[in-house]
mmCIF file of the N, C-alpha and C atoms, coordinates in Angstrom:
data_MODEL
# 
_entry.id   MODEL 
# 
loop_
_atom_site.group_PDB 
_atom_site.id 
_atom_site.type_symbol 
_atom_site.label_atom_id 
_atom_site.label_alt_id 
_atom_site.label_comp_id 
_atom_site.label_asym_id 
_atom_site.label_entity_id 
_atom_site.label_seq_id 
_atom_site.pdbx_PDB_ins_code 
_atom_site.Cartn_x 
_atom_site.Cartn_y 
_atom_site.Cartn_z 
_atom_site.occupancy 
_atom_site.B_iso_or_equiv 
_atom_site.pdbx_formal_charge 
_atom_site.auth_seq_id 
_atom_site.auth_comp_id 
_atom_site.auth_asym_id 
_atom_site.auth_atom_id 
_atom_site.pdbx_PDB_model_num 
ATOM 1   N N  . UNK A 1 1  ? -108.138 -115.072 81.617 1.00 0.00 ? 1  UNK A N  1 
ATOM 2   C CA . UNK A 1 1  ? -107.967 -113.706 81.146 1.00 0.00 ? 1  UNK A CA 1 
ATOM 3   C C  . UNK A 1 1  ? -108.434 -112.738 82.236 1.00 0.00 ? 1  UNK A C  1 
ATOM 4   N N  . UNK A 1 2  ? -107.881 -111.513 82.900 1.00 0.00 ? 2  UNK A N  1 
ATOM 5   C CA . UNK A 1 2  ? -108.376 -110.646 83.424 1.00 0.00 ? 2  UNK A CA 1 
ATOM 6   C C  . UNK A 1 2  ? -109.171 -109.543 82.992 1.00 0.00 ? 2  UNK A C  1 
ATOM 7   N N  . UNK A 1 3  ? -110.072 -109.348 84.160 1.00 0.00 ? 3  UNK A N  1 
ATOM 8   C CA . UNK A 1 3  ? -111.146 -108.391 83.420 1.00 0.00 ? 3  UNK A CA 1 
ATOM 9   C C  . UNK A 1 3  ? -110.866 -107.131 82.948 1.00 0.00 ? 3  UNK A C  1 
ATOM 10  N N  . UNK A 1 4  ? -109.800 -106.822 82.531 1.00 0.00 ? 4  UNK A N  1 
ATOM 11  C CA . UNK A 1 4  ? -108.989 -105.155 82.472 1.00 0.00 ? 4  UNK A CA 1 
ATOM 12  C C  . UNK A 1 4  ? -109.803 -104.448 81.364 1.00 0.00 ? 4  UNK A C  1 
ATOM 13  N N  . UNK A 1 5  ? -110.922 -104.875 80.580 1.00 0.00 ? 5  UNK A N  1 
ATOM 14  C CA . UNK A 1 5  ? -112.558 -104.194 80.466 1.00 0.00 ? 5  UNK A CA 1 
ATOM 15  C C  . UNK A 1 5  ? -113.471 -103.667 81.172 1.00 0.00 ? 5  UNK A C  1 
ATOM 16  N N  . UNK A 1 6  ? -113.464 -104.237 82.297 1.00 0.00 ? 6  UNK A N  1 
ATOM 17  C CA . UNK A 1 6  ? -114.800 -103.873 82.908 1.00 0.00 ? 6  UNK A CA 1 
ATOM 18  C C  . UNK A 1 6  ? -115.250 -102.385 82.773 1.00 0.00 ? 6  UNK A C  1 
ATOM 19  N N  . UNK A 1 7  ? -116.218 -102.374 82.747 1.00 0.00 ? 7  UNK A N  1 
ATOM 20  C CA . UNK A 1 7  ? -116.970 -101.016 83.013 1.00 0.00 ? 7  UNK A CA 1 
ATOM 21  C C  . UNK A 1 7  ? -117.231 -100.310 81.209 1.00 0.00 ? 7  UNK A C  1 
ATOM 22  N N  . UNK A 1 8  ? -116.137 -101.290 81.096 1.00 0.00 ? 8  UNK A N  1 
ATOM 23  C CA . UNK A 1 8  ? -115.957 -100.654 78.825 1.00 0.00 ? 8  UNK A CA 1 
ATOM 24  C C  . UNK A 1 8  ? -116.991 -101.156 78.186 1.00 0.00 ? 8  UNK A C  1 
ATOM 25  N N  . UNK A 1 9  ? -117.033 -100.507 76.935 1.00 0.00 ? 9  UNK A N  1 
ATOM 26  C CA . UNK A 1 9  ? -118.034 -100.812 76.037 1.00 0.00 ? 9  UNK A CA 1 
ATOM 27  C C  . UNK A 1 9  ? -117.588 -100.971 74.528 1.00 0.00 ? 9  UNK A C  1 
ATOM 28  N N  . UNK A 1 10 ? -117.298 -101.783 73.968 1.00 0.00 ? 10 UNK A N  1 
ATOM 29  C CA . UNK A 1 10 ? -117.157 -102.234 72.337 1.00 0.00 ? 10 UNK A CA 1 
ATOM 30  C C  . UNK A 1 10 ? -117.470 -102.437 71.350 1.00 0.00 ? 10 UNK A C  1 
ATOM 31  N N  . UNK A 1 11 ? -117.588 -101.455 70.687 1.00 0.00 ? 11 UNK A N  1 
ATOM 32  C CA . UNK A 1 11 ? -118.261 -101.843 69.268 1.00 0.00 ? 11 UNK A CA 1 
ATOM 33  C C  . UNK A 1 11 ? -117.223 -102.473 68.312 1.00 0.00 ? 11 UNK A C  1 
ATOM 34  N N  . UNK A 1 12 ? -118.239 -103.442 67.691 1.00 0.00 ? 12 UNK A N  1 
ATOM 35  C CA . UNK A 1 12 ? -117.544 -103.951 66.650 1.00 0.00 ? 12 UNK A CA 1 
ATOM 36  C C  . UNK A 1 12 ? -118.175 -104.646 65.075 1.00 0.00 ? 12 UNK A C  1 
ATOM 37  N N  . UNK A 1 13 ? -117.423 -103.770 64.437 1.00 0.00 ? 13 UNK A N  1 
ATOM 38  C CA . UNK A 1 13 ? -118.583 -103.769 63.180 1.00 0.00 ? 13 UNK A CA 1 
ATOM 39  C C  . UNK A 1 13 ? -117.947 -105.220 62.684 1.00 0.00 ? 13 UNK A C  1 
ATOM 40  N N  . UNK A 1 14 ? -119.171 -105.951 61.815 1.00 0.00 ? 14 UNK A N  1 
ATOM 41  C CA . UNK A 1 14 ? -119.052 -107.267 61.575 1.00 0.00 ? 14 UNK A CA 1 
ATOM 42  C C  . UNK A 1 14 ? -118.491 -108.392 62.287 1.00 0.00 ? 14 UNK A C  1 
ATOM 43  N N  . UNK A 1 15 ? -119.394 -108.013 63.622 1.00 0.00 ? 15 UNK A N  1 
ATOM 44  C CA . UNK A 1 15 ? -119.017 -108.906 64.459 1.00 0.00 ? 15 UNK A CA 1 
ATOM 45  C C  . UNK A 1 15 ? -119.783 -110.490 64.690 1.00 0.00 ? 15 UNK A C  1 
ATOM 46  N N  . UNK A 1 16 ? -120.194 -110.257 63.834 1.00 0.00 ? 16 UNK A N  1 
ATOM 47  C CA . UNK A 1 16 ? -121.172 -111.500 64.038 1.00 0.00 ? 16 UNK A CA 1 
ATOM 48  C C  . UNK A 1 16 ? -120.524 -112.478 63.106 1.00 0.00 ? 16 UNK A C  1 
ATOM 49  N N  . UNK A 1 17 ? -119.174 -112.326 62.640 1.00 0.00 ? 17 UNK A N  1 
ATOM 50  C CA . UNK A 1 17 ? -118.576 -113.906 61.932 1.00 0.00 ? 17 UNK A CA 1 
ATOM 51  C C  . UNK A 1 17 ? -117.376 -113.520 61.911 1.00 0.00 ? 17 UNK A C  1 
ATOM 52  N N  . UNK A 1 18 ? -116.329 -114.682 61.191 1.00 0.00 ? 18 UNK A N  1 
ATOM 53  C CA . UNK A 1 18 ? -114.999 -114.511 61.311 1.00 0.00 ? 18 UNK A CA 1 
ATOM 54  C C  . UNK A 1 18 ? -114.180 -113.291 62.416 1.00 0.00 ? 18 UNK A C  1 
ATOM 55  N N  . UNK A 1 19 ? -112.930 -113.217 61.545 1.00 0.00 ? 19 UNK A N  1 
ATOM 56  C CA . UNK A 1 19 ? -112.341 -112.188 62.739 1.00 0.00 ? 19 UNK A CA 1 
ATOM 57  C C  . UNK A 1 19 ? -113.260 -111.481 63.842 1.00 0.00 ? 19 UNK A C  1 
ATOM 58  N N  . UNK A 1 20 ? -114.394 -110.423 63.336 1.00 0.00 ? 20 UNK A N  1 
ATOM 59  C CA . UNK A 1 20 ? -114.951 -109.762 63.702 1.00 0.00 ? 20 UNK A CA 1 
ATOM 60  C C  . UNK A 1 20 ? -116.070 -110.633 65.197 1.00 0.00 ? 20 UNK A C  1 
ATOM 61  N N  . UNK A 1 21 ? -116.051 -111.351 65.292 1.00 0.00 ? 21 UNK A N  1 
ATOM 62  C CA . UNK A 1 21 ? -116.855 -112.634 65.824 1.00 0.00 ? 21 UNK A CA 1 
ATOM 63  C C  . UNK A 1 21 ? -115.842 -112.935 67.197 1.00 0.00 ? 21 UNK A C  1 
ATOM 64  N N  . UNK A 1 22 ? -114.489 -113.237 66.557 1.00 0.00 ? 22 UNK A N  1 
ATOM 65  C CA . UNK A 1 22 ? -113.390 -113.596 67.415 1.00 0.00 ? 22 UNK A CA 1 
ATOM 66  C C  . UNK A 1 22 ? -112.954 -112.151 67.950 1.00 0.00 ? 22 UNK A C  1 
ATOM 67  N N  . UNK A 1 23 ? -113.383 -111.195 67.637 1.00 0.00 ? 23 UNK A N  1 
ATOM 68  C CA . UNK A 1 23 ? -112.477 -109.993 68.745 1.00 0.00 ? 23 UNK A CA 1 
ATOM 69  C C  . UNK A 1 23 ? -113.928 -109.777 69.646 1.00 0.00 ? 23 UNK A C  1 
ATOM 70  N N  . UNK A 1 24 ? -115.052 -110.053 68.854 1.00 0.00 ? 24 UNK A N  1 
ATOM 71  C CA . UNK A 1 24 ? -116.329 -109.999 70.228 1.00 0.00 ? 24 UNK A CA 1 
ATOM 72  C C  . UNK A 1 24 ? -115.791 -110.090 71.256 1.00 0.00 ? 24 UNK A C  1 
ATOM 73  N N  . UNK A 1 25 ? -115.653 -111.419 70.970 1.00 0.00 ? 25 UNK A N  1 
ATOM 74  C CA . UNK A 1 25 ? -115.585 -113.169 71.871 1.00 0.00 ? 25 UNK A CA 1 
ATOM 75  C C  . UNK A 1 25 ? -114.758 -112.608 73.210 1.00 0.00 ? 25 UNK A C  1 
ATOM 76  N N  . UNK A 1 26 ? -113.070 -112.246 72.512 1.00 0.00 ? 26 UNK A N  1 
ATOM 77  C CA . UNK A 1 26 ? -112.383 -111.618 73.633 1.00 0.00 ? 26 UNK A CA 1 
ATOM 78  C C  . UNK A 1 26 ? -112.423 -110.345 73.801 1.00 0.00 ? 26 UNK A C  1 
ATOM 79  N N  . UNK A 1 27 ? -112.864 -109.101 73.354 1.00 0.00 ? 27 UNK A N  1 
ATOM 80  C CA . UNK A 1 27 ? -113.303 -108.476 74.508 1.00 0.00 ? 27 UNK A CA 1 
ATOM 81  C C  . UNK A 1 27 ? -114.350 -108.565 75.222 1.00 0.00 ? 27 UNK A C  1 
ATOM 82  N N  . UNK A 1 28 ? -115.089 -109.397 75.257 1.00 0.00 ? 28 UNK A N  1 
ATOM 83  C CA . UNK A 1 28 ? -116.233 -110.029 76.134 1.00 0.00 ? 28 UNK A CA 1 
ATOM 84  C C  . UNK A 1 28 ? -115.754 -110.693 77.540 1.00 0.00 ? 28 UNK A C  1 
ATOM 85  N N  . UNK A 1 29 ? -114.847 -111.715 76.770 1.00 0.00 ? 29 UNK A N  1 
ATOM 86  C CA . UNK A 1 29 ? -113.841 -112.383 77.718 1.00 0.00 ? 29 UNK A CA 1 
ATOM 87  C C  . UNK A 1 29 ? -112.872 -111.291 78.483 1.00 0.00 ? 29 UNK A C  1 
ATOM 88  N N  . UNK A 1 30 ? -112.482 -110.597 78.252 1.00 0.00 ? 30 UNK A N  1 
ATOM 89  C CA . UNK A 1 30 ? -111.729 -109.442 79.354 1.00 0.00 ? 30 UNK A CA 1 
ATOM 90  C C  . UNK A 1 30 ? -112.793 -108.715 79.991 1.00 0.00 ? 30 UNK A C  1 
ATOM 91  N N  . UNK A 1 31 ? -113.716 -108.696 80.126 1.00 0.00 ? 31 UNK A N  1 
ATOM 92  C CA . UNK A 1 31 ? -114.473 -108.080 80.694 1.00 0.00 ? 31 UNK A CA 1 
ATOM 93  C C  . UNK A 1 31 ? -115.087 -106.789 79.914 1.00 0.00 ? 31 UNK A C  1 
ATOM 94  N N  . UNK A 1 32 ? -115.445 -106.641 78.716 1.00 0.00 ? 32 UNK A N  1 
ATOM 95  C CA . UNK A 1 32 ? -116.448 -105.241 78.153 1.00 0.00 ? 32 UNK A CA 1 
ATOM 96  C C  . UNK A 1 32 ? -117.557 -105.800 78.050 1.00 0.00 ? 32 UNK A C  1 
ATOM 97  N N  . UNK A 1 33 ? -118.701 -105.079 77.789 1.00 0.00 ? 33 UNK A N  1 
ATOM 98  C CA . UNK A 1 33 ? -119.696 -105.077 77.246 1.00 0.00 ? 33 UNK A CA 1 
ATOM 99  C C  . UNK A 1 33 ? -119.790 -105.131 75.769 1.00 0.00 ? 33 UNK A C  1 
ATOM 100 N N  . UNK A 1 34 ? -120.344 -105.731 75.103 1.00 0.00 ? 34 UNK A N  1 
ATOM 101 C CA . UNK A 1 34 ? -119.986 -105.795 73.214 1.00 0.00 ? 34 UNK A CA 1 
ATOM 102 C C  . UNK A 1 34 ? -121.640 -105.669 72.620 1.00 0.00 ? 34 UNK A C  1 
ATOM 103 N N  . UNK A 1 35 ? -120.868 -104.557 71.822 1.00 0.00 ? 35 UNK A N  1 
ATOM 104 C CA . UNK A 1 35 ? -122.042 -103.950 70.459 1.00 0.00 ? 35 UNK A CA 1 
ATOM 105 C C  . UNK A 1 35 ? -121.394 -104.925 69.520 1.00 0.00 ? 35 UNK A C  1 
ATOM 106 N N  . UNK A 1 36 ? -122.215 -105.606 68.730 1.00 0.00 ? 36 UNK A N  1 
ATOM 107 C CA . UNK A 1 36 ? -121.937 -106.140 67.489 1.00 0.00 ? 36 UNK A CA 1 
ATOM 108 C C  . UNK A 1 36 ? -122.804 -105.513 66.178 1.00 0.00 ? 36 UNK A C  1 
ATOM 109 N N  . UNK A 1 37 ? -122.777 -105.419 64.915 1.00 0.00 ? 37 UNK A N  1 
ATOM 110 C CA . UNK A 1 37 ? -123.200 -105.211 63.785 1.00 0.00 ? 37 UNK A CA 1 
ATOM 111 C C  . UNK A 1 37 ? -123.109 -106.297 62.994 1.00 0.00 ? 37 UNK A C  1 
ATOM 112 N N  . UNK A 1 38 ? -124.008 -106.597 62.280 1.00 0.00 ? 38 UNK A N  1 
ATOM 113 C CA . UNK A 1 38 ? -124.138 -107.833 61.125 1.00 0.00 ? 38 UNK A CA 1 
ATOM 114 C C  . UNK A 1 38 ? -125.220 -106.834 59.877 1.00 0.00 ? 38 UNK A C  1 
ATOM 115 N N  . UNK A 1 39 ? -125.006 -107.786 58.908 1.00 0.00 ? 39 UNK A N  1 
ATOM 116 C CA . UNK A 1 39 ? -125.849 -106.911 57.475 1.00 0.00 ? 39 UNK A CA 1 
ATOM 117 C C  . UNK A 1 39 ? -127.043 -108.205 57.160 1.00 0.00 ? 39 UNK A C  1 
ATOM 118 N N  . UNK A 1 40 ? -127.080 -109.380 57.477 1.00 0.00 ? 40 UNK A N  1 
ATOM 119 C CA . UNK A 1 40 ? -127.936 -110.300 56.690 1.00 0.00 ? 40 UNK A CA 1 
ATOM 120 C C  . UNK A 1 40 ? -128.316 -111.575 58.245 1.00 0.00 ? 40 UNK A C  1 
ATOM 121 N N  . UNK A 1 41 ? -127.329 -112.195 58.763 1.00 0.00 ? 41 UNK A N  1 
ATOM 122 C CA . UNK A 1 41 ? -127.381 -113.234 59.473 1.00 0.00 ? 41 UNK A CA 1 
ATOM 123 C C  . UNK A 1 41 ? -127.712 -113.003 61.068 1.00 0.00 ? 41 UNK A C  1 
ATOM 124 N N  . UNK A 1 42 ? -129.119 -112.725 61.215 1.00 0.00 ? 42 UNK A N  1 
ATOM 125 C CA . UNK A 1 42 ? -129.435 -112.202 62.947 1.00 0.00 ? 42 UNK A CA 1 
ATOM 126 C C  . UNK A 1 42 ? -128.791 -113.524 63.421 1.00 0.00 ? 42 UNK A C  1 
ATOM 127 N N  . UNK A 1 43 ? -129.125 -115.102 62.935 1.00 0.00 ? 43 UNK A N  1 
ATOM 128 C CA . UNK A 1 43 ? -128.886 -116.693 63.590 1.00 0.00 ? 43 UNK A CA 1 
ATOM 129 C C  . UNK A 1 43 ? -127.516 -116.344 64.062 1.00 0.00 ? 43 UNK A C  1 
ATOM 130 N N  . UNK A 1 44 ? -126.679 -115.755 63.505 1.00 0.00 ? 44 UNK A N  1 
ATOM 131 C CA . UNK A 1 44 ? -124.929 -115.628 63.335 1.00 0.00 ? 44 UNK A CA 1 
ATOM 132 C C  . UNK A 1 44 ? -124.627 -114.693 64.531 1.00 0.00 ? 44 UNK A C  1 
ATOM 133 N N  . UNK A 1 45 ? -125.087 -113.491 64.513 1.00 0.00 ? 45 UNK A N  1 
ATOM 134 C CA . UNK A 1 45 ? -125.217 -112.575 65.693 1.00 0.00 ? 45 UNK A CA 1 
ATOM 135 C C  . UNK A 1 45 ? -125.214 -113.028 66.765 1.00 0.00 ? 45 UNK A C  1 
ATOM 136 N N  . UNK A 1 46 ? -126.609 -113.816 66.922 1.00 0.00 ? 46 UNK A N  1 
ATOM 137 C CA . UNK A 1 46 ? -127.283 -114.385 68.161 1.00 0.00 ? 46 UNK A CA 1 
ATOM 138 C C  . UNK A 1 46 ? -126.076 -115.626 69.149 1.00 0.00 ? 46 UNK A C  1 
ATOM 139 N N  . UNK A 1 47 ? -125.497 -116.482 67.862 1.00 0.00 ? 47 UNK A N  1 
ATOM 140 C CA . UNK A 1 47 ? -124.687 -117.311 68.760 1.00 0.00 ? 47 UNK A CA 1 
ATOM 141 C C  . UNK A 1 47 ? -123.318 -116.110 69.309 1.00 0.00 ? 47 UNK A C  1 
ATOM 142 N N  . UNK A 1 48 ? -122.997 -115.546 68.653 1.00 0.00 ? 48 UNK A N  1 
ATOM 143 C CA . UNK A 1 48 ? -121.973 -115.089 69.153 1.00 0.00 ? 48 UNK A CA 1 
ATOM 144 C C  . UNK A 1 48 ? -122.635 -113.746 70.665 1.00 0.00 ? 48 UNK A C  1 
ATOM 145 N N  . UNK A 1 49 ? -124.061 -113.190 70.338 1.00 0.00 ? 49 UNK A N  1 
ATOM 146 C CA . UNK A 1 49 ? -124.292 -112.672 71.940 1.00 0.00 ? 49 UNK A CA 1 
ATOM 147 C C  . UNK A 1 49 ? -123.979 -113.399 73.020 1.00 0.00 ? 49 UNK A C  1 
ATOM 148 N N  . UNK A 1 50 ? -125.101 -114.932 72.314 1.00 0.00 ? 50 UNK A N  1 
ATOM 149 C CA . UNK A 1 50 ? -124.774 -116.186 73.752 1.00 0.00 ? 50 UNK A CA 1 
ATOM 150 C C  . UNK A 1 50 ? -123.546 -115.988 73.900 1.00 0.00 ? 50 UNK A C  1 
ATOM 151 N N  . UNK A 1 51 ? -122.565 -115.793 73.473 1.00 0.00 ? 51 UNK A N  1 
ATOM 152 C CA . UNK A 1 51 ? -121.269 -116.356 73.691 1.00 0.00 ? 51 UNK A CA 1 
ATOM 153 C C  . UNK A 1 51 ? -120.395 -114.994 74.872 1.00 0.00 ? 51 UNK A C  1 
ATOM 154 N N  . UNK A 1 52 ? -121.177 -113.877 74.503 1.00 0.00 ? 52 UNK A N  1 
ATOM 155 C CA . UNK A 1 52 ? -120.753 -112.448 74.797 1.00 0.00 ? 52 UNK A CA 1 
ATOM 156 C C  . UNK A 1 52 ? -121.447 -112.860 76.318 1.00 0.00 ? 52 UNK A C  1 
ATOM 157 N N  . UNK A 1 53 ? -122.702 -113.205 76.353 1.00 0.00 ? 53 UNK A N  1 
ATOM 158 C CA . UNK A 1 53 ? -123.254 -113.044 77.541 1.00 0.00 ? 53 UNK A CA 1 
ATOM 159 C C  . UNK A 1 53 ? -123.261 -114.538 77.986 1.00 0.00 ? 53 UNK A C  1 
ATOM 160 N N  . UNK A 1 54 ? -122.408 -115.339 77.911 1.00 0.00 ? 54 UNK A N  1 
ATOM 161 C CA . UNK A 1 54 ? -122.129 -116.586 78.911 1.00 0.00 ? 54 UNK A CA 1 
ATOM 162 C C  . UNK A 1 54 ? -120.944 -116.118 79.827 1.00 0.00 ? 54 UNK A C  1 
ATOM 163 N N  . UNK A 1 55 ? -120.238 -115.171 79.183 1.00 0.00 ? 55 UNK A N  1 
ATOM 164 C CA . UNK A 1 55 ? -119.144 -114.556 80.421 1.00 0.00 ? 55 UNK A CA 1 
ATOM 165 C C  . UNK A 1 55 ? -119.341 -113.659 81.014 1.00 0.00 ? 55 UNK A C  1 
ATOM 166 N N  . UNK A 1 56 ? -120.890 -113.276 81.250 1.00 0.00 ? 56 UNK A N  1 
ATOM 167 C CA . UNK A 1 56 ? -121.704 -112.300 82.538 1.00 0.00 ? 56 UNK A CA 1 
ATOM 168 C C  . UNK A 1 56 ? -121.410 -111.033 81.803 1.00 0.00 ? 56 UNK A C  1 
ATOM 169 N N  . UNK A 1 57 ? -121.571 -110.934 80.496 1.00 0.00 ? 57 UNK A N  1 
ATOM 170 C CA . UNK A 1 57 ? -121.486 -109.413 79.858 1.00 0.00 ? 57 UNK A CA 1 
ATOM 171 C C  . UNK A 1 57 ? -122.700 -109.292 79.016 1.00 0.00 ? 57 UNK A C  1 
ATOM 172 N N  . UNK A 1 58 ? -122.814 -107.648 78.904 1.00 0.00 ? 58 UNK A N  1 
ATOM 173 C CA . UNK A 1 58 ? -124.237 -107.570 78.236 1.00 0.00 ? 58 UNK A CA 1 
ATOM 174 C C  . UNK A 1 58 ? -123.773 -107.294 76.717 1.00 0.00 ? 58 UNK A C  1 
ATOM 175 N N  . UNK A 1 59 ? -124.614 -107.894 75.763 1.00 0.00 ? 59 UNK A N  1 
ATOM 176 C CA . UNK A 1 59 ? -124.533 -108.253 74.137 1.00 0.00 ? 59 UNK A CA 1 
ATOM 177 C C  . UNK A 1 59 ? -125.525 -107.100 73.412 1.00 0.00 ? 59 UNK A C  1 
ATOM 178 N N  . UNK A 1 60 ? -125.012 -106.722 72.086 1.00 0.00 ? 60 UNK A N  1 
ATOM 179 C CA . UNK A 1 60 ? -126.422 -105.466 71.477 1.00 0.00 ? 60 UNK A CA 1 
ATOM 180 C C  . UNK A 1 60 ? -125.800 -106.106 70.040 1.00 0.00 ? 60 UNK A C  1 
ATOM 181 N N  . UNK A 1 61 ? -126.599 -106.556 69.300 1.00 0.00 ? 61 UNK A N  1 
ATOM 182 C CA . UNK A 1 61 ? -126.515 -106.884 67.662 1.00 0.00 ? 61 UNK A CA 1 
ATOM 183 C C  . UNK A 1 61 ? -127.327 -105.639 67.194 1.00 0.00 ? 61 UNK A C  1 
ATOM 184 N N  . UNK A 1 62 ? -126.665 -105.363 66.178 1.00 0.00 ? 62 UNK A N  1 
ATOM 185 C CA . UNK A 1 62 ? -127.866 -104.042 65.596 1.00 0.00 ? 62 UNK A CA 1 
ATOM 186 C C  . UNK A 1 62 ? -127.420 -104.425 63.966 1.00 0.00 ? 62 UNK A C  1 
ATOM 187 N N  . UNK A 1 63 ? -128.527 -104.500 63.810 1.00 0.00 ? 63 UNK A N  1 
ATOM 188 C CA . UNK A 1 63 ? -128.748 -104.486 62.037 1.00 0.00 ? 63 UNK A CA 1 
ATOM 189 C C  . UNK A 1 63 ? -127.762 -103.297 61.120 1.00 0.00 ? 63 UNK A C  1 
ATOM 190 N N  . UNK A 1 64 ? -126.695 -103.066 60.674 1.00 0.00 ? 64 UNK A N  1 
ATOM 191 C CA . UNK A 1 64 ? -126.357 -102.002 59.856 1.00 0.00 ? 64 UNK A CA 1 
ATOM 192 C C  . UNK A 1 64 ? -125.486 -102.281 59.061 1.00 0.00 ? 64 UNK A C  1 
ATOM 193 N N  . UNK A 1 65 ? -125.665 -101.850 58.234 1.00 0.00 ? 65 UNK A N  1 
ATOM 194 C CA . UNK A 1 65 ? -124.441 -102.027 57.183 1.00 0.00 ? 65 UNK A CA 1 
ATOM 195 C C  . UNK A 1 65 ? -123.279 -100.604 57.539 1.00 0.00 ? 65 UNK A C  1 
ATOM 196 N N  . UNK A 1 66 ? -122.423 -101.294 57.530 1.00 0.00 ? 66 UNK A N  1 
ATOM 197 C CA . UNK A 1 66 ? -121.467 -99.836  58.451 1.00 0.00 ? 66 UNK A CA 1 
ATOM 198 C C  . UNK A 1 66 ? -120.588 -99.327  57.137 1.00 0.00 ? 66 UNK A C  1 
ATOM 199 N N  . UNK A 1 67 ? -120.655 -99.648  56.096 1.00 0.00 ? 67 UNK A N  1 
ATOM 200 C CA . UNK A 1 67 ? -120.254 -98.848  54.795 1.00 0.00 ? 67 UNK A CA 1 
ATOM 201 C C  . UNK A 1 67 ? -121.202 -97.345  54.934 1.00 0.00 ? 67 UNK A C  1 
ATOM 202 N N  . UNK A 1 68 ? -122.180 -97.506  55.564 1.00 0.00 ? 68 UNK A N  1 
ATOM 203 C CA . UNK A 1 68 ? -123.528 -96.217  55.132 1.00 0.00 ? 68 UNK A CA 1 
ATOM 204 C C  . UNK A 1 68 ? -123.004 -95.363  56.089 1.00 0.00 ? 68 UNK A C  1 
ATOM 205 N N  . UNK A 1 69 ? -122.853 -94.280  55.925 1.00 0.00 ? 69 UNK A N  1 
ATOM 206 C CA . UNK A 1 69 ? -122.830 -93.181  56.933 1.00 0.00 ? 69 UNK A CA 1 
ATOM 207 C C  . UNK A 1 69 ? -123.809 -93.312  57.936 1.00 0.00 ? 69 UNK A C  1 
ATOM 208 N N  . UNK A 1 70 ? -125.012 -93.012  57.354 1.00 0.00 ? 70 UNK A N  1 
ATOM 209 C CA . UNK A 1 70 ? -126.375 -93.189  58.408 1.00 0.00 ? 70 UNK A CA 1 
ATOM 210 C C  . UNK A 1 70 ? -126.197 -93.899  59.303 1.00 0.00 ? 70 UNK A C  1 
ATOM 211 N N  . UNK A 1 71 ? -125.856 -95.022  58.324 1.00 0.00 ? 71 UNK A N  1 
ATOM 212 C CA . UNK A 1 71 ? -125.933 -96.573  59.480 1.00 0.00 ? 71 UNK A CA 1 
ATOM 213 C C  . UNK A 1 71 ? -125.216 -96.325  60.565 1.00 0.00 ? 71 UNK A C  1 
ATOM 214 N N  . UNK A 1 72 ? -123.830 -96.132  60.085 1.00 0.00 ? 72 UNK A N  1 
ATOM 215 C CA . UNK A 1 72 ? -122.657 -95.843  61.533 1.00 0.00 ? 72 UNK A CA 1 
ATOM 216 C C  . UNK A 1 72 ? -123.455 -94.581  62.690 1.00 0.00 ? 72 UNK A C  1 
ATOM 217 N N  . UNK A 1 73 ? -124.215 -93.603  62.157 1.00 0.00 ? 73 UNK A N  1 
ATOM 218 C CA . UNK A 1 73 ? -124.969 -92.825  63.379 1.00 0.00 ? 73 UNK A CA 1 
ATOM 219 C C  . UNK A 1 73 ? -125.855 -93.679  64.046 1.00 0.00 ? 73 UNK A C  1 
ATOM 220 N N  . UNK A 1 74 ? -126.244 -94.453  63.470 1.00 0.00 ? 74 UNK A N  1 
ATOM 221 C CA . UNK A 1 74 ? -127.710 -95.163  63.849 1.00 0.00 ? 74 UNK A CA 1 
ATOM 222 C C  . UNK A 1 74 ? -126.828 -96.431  65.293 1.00 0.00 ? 74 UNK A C  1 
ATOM 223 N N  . UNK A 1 75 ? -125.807 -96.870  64.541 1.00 0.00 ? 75 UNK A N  1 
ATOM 224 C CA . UNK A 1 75 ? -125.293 -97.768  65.525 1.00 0.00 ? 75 UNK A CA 1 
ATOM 225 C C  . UNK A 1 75 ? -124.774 -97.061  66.420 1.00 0.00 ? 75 UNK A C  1 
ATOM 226 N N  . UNK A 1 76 ? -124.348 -95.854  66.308 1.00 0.00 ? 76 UNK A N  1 
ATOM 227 C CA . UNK A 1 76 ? -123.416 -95.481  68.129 1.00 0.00 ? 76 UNK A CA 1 
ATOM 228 C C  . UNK A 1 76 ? -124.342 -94.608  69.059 1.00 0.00 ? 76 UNK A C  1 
ATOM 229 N N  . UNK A 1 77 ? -125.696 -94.314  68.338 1.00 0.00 ? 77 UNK A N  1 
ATOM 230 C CA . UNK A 1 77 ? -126.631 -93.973  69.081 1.00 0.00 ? 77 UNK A CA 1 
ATOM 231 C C  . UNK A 1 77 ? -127.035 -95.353  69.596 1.00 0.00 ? 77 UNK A C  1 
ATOM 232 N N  . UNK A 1 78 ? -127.796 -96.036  69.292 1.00 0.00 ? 78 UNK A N  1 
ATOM 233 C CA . UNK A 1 78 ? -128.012 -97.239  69.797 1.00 0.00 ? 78 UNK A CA 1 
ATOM 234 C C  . UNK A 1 78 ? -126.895 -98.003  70.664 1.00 0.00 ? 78 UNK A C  1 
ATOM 235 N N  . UNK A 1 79 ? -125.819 -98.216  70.739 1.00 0.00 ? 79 UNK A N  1 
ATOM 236 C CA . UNK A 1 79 ? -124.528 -98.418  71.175 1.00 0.00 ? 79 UNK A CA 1 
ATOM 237 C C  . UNK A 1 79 ? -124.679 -97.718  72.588 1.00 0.00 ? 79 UNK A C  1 
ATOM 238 N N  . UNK A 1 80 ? -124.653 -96.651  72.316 1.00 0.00 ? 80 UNK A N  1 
ATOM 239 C CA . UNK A 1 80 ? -123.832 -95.659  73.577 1.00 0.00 ? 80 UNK A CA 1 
ATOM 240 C C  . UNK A 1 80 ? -124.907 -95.041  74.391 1.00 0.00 ? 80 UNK A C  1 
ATOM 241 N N  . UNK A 1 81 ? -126.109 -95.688  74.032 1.00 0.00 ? 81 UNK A N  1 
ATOM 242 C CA . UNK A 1 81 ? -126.918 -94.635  75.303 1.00 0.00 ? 81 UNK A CA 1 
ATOM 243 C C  . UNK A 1 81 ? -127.476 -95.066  76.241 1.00 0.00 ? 81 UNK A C  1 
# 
């Protein structure tokens, strides 16, 4: 895959399983940087960072439930700065 990410940054809410897990994965693999969100499973998060940062990219899990308004501020501050 070519890196036609680099320099990008991705958030992706419920990324720490199914679909949400698998679009990490590849934009990690093209080269972004990946924000993930999970609500309960940090263990679940964590394999899929390893997985973000075995292809030389940097990984951010953040606790939120992204139904909450709050939450979604709380993650793109944390995300983006």
């Amino acid at each position: 895959m070519t890196n036609s990410l680099v320099g990008k940054v991705a958030l992706v809410t419920g990324g720490s399983r199914g679909i949400g897990a698998a679009i990490a994965r590849k934009l990690a693999g093209a080269g972004a940087n990946v924000a993930i969100t999970y609500v309960n499973s940090r263990s679940k998060a964590d394999e899929v960072l390893a997985d973000i940062e075995s292809n030389g990219r940097r990984g951010l899990a953040v606790q939120a439930d992204s139904a909450r308004q709050m939450a979604n501020e709380q993650i793109q501050e944390k995300t983006f700065r």
